[in-house]
N, C-alpha and C positions, 0 to 999 in steps of 0.2 A: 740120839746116839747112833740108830743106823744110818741118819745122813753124812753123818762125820768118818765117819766107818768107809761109808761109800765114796766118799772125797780123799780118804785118807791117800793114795793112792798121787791123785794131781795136787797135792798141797805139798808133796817130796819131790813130786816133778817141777812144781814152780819153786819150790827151796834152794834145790840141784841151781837151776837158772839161775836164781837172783844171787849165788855166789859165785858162777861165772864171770854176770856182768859185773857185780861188784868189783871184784878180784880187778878187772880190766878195765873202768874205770878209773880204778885210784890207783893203776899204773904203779903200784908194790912189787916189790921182789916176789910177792906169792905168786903171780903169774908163770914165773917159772919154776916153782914147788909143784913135783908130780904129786907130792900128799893133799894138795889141797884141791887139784886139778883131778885127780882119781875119784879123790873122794865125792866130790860134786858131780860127776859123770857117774860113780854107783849111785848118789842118791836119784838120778835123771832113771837109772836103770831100773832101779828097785820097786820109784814108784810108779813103772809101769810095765811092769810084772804086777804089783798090788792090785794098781786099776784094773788090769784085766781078769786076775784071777779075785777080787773081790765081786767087783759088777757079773760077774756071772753065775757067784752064789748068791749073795743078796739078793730079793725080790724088791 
């Protein structure tokens, strides 16, 4: 549990990414939806705020 805990952090930073590349890829109108494009860049953000703020409580 605490390794998942401890990862939790880069597995929202790699989520963030792979709906980026997705998104541009498959060349969709969603590429230019700021909700989806937002939203992928908070999760890029959030999980690294996590990471840092988890790995530094966690031992």
């Amino acid at each position: 549990m605490k390794s998942l805990l401890k990862n939790l952090g880069l597995i929202l930073v790699i989520a963030g990414a792979i709906i980026l590349v997705a998104v541009f890829m498959t060349g969709s109108a969603a590429v230019n939806s700021n909700a989806v494009l937002g939203g992928s860049v908070g999760l890029i953000l959030l999980g690294l705020i996590l990471h840092i703020v988890l790995n530094k409580r966690i031992d």
